[in-house]
Backbone bond lengths (Angstrom), bond angles and torsions (degrees), N, CA, C in turn:
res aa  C-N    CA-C-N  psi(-1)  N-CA   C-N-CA  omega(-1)  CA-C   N-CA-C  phi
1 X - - - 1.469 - - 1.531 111.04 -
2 X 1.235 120.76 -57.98 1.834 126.43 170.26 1.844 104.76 -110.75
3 X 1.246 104.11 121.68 1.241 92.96 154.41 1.658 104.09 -133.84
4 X 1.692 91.79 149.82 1.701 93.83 173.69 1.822 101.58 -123.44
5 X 1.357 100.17 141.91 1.741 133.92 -170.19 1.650 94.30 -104.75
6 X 1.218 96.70 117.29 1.732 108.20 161.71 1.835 101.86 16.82
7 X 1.021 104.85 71.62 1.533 102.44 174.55 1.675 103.30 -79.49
8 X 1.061 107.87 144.91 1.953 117.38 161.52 1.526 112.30 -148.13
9 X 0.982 99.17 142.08 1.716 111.49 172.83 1.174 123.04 -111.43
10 X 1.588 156.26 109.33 1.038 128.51 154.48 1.797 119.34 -103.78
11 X 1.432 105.08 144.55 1.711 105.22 166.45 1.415 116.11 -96.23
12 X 1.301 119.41 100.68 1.187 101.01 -158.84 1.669 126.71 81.77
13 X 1.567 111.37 -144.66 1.508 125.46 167.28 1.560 116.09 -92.72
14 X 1.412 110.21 8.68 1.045 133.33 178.92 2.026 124.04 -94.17
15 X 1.391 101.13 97.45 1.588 101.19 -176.28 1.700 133.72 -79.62
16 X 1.273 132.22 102.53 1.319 124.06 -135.41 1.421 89.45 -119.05
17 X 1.612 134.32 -28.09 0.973 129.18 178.16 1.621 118.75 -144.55
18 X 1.480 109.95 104.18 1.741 116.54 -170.10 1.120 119.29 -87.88
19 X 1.418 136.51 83.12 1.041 145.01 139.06 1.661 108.55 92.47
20 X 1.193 93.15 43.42 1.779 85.62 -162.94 1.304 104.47 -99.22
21 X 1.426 111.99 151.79 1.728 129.91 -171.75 1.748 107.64 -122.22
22 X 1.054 116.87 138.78 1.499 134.37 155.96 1.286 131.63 -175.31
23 X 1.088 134.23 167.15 1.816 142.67 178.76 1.378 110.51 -127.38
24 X 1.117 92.51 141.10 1.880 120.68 168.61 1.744 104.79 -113.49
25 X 1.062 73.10 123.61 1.992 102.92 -176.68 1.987 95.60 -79.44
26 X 1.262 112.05 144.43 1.363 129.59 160.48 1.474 105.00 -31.62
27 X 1.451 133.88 158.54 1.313 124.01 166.45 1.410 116.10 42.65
28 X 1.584 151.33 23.85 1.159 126.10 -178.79 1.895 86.49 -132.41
29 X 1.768 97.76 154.12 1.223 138.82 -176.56 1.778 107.53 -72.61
30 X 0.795 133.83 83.97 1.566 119.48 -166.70 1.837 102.11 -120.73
31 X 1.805 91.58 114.85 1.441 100.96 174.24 1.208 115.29 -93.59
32 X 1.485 119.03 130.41 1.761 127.43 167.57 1.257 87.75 -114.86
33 X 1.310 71.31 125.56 1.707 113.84 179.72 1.371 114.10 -120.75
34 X 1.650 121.83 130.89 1.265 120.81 163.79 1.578 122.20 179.55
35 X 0.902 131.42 -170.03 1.819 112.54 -168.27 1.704 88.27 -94.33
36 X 1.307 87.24 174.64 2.543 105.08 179.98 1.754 97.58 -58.54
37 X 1.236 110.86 111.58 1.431 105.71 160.27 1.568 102.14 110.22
38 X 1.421 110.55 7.96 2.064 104.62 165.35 1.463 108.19 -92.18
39 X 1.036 117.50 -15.07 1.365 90.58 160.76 1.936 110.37 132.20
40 X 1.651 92.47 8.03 1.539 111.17 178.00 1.562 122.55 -49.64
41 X 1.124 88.59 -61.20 1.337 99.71 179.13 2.003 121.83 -68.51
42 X 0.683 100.44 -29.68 1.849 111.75 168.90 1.446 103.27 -54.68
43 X 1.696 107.40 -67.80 1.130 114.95 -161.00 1.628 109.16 -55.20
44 X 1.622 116.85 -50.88 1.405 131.15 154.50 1.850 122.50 -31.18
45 X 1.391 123.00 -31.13 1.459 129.98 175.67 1.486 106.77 -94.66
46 X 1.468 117.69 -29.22 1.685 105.37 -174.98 1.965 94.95 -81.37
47 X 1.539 107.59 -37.02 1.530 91.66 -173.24 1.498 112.07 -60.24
48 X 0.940 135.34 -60.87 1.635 146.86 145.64 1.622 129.21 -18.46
49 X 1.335 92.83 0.68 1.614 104.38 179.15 1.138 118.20 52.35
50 X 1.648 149.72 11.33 1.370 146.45 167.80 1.837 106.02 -67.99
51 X 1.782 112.34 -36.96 1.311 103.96 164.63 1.577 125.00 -125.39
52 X 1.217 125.12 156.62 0.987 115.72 -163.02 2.284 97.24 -97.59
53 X 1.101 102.11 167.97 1.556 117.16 -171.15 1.824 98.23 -86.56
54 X 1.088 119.94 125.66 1.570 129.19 146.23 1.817 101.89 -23.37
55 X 1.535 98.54 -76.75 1.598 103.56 -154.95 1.974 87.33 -142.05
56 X 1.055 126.60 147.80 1.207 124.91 154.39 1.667 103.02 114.97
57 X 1.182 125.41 159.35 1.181 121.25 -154.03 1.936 109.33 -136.86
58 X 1.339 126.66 134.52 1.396 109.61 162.98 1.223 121.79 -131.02
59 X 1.104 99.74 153.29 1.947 110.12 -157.93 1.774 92.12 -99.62
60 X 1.367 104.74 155.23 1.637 93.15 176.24 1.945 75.17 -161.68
61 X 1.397 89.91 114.30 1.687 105.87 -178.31 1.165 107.34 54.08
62 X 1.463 135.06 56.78 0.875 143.14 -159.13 1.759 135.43 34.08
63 X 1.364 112.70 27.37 1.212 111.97 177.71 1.345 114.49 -130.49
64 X 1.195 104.85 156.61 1.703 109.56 -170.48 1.649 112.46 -72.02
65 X 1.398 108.21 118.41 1.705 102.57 176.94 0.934 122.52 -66.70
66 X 1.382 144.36 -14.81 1.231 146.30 -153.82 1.673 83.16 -100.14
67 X 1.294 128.41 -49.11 1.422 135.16 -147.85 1.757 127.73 -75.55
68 X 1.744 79.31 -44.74 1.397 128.61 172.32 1.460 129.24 -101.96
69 X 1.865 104.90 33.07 1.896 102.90 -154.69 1.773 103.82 -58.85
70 X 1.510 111.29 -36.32 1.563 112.17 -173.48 1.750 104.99 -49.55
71 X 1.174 87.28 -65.12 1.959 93.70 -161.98 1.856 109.20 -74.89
72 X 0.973 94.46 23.02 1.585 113.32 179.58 1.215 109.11 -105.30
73 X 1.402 107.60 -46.40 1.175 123.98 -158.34 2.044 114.61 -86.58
74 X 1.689 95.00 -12.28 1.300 109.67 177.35 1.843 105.49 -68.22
75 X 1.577 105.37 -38.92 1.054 103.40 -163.34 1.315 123.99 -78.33
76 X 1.549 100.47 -11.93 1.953 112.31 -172.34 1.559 104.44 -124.89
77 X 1.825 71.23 125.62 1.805 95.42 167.89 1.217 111.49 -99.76
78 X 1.569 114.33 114.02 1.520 140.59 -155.86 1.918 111.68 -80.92
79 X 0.656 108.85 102.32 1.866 93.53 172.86 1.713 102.63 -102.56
80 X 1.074 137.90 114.28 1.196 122.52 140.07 1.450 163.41 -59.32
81 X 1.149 171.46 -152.66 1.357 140.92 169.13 1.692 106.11 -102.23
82 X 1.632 114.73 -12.48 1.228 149.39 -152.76 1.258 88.18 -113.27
83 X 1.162 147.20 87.69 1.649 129.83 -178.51 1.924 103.89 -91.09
84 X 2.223 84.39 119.30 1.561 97.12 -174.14 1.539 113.93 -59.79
85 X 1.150 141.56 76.91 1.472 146.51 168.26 1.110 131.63 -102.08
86 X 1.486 119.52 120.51 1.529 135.18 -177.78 1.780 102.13 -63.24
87 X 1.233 122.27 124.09 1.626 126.87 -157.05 2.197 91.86 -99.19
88 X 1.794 102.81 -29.36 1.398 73.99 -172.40 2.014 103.53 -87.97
89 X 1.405 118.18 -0.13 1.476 113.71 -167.06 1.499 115.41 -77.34
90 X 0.746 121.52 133.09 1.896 126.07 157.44 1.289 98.47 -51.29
91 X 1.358 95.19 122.49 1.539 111.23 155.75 1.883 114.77 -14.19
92 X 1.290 99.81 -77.58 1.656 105.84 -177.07 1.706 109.14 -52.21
93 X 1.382 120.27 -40.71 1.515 119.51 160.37 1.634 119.48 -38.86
94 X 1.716 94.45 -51.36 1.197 90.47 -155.40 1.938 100.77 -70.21
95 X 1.337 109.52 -38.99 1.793 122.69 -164.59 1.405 88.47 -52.28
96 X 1.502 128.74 -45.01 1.473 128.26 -138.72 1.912 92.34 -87.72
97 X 1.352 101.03 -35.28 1.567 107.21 163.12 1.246 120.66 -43.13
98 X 1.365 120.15 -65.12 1.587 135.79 178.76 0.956 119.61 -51.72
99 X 1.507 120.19 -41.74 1.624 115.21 -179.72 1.666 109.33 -89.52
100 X 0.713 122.14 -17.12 1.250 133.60 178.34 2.024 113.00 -83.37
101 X 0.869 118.81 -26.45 1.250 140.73 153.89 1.790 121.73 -64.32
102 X 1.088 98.33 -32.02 1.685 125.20 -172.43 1.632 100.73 -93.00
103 X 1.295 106.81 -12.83 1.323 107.93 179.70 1.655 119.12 74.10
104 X 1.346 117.79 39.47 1.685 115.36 172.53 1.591 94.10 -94.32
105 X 1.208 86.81 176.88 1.692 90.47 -168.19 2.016 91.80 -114.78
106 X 1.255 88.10 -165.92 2.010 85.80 -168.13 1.645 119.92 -54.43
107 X 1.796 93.65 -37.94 1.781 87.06 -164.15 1.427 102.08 -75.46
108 X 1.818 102.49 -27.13 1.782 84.95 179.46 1.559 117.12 -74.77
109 X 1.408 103.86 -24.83 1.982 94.77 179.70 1.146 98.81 -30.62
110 X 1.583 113.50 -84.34 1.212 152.56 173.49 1.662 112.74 1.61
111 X 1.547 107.34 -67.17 1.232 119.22 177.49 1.268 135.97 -91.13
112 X 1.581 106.99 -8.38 1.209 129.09 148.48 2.256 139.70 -55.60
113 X 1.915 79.07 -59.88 1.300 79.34 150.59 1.405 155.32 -89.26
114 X 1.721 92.44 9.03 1.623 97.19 161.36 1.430 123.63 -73.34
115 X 2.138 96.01 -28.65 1.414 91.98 -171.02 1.883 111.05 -79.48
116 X 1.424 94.69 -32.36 1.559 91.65 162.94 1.245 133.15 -43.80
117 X 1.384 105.79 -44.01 1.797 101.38 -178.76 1.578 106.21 -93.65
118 X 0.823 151.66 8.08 1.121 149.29 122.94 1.604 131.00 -43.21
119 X 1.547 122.49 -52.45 1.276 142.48 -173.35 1.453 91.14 -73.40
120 X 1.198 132.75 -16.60 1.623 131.89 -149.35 1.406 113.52 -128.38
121 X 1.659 115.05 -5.95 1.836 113.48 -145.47 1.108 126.39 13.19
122 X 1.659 109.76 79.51 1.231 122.94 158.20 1.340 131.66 -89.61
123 X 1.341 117.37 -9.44 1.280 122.82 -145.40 1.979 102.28 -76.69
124 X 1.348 97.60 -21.87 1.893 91.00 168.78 0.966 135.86 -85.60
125 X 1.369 115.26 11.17 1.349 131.83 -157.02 1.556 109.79 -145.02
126 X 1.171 118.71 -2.28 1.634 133.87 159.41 1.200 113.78 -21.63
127 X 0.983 102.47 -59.39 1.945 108.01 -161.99 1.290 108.56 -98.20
128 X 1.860 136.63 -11.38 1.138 133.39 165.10 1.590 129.58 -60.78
129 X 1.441 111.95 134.74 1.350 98.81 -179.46 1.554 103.39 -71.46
130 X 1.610 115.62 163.41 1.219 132.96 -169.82 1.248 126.15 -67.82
131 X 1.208 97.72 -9.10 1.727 115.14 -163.94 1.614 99.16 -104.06
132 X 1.326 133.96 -26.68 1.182 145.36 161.32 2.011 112.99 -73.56
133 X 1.236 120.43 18.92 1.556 114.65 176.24 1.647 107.94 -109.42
134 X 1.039 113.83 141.78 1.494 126.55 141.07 1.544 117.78 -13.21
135 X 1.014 110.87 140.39 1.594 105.00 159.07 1.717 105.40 -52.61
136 X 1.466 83.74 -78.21 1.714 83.83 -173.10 1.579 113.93 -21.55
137 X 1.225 134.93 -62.43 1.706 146.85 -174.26 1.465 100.36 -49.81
138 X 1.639 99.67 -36.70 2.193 94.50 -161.84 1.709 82.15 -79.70
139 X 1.181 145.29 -34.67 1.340 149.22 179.06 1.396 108.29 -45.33
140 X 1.540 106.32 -57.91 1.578 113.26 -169.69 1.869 109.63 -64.81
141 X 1.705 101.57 -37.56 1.704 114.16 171.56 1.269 102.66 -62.64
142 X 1.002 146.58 -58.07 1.618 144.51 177.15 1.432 119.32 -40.76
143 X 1.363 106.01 -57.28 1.378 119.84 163.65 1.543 108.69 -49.44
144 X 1.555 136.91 -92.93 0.837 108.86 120.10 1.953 105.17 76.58
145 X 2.052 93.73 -137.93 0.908 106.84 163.96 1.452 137.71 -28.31
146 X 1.473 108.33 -64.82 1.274 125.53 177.40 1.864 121.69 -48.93
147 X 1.436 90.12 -22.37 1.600 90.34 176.59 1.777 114.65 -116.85
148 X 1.340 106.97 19.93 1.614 116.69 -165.98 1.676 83.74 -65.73
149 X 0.860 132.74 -92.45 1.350 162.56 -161.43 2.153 103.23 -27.01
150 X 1.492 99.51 -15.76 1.718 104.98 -161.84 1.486 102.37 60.90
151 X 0.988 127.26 109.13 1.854 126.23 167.88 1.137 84.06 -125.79
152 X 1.603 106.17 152.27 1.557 118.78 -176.13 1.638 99.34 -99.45
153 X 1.201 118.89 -2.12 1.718 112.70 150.34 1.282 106.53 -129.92
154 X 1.496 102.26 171.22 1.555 114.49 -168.72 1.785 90.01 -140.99
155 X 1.342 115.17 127.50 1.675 131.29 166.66 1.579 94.71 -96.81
156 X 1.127 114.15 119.49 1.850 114.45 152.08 2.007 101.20 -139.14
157 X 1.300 105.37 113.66 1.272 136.30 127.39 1.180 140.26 -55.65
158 X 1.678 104.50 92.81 1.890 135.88 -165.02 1.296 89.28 33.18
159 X 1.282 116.16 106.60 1.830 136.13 -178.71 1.775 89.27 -95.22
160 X 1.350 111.64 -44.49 1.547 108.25 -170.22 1.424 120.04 -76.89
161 X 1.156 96.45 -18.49 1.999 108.72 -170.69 1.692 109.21 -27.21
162 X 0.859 139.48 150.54 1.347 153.36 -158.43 1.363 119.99 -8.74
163 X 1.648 108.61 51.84 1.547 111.99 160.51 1.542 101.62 -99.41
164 X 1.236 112.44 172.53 1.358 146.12 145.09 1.656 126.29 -39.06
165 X 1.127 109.26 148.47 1.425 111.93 -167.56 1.678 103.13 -52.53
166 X 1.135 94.67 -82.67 1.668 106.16 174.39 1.624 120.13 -35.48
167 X 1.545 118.63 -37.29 1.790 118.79 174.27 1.693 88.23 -77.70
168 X 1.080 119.12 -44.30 1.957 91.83 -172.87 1.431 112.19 -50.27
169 X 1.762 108.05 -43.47 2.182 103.02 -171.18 1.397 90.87 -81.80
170 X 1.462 142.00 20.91 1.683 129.03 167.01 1.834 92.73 -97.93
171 X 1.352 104.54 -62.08 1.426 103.24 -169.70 1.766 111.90 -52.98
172 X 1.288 126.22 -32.56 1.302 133.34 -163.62 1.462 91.86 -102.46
173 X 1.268 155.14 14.25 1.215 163.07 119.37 1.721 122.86 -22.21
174 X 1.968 62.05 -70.96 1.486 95.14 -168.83 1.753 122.82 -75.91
175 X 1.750 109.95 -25.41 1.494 119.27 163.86 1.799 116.19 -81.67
176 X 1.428 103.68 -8.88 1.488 96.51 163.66 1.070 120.02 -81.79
177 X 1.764 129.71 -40.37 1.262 150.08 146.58 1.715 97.21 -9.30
178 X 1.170 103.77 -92.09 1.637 131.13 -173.51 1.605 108.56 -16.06
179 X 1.774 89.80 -69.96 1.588 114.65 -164.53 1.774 105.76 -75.66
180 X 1.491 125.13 6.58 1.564 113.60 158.55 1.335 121.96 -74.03
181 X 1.577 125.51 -6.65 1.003 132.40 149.55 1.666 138.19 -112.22
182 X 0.755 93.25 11.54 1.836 124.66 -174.43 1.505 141.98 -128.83
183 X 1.646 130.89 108.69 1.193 107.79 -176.48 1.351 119.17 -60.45
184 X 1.541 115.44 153.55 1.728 102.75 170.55 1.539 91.91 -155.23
185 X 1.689 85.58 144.56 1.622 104.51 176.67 1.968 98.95 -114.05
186 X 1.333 110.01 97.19 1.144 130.58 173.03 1.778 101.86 -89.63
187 X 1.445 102.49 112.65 1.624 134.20 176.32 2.035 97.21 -80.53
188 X 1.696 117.15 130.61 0.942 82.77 155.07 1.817 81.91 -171.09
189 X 1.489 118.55 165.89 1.315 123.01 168.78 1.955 113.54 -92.83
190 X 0.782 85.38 13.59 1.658 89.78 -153.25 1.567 105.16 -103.92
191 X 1.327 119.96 115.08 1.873 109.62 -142.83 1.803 80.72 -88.30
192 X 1.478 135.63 -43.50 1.267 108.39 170.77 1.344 154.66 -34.57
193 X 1.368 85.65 -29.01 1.372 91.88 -163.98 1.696 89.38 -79.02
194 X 1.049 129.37 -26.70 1.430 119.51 -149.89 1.676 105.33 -90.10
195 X 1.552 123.07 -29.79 1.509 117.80 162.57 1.603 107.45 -62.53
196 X 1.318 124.91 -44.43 1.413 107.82 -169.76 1.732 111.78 -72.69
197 X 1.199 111.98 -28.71 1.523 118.74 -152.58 1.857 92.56 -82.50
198 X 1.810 99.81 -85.44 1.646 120.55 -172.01 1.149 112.45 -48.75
199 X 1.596 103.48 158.12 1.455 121.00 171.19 1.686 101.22 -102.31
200 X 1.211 129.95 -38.19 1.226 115.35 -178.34 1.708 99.62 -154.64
201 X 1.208 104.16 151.23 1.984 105.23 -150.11 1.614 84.05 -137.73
202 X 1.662 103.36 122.69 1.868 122.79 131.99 1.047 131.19 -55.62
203 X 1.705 129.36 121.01 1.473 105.89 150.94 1.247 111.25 -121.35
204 X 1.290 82.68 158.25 2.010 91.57 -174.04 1.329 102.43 -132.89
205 X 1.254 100.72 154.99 1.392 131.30 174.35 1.430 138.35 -173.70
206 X 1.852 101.52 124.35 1.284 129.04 -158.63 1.810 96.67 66.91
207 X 0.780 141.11 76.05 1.074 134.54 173.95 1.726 128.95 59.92
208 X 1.371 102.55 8.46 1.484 88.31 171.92 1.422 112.53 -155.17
209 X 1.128 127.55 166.75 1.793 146.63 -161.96 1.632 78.56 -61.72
210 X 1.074 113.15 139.35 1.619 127.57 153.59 1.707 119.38 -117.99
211 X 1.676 94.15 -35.21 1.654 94.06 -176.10 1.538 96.46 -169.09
212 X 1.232 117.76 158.94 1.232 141.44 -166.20 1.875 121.54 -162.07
213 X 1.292 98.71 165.07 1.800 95.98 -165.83 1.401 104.43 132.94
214 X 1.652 89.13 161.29 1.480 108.25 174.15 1.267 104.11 -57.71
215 X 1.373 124.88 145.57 1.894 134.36 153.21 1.604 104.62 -15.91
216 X 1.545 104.13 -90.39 1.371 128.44 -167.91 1.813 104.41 -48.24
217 X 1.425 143.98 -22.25 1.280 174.34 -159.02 1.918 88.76 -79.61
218 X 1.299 75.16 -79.57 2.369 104.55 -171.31 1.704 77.33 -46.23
219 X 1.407 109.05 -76.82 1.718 101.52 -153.59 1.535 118.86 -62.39
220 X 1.460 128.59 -6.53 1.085 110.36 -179.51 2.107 101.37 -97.36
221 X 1.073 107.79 -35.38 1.025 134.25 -175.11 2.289 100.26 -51.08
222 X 0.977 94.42 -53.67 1.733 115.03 -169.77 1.465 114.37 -97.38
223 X 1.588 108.44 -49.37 1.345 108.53 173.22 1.161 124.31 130.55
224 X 1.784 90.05 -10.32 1.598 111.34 166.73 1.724 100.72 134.45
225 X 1.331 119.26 156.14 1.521 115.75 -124.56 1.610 97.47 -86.72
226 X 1.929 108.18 -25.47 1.554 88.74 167.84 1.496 129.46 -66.94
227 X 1.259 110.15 -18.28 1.299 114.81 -176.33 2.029 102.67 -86.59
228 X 1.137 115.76 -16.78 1.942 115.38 165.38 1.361 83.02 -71.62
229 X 0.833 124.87 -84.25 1.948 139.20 -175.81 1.450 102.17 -4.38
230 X 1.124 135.65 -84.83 1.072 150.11 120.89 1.762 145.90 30.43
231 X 1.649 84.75 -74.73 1.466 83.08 159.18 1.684 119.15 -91.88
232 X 1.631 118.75 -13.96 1.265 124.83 -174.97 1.268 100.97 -75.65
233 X 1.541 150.08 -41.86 1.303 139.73 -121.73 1.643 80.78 -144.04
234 X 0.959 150.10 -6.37 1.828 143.41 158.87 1.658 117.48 -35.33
């Protein structure tokens, strides 16, 4: 479903991503993992077409993203770590925005955003403006968005980042939910989330693959994933 070819990035004289290669299988959970500043988030904007690659190429259903950013772009539902949200819209403003932007026509708005706010528990929070939610809620709206459209993958970049105990096992609930029909490359620093959530986890650091494998793989292998964490990224 995604594959990436010797990807590299530079900003400048500055190297953010070295040459790194991997694939995401149809249906599978794939955690990148790594500390602020290896290189998560890059890799997350060139697949998504917001940046383009130095050198190296990624296929997404077999087509080149860089080449193909439109029809690429049909297929991926984007989360950022920054969640893009209109602060004065109601929730229901804002969903009815998104799909409508995405180009469905009335019956799918319509029938779309029921299934959205449902898949998401939105339904108490409909009529609130956006700027009045929880993290957790602006999480679930993000989400949300990113999946209005059905994309047969989903990118989210640290989905959990500064919630609460209880909104991290709602949000990570809710992306396992998601991802039984969907590839997803879930970005995150957070070594929990990645045994309960992923099927098979990247880590990177400073820009490049250090280690890879099933969860249960890293922990028997290391001793348990802070200690892969750990010795991979030192």
């Amino acid at each position: 479903m995604i594959e990436i070819k010797n990807l590299t990035k530079k900003f400048g004289q500055v190297l953010v991503l070295d040459n790194i290669s991997f694939s995401v299988a149809k249906g599978e959970i794939l955690g990148f993992l790594g500390p602020n500043g290896a290189g998560k988030t890059t890799t997350m904007k060139i697949i998504t077409s917001f940046w383009t690659p130095t050198s190296g190429q990624v296929l997404v259903g077999g087509l080149d993203a860089d080449e193909n950013s439109l029809a690429t772009r049909k297929v991926i539902g984007y989360l950022p770590e920054t969640v893009p949200l209109y602060e004065e819209m109601r929730v229901f403003e804002y969903l009815k925005f998104i799909a409508e932007i995405r180009g469905l026509n009335k019956q799918e708005i319509k029938d779309r955003i029921k299934q959205v706010i449902l898949i998401c528990g939105l339904k108490k929070v409909l009529r609130q403006p956006i700027e009045e939610l929880s993290k957790g809620y602006r999480q679930r709206v993000g989400l949300a968005q990113a999946i209005m459209h059905e994309p047969d993958i989903l990118i989210l970049d640290e989905p959990t980042t500064g919630l609460d105990p209880n909104q991290i096992v709602e949000i990570r609930d809710l992306i396992k939910t998601i991802g039984r029909e969907k590839t997803v490359i879930f970005s995150t620093h957070i070594l929990s989330e990645v045994s309960a959530t992923c099927d098979r986890v990247i880590i990177i650091n400073n820009g490049k693959i250090v280690g890879q494998g099933v969860p249960a793989e890293l922990i028997e292998k290391y001793g348990g994933l802070e200690q892969a964490f750990r010795e991979l990224t030192k």
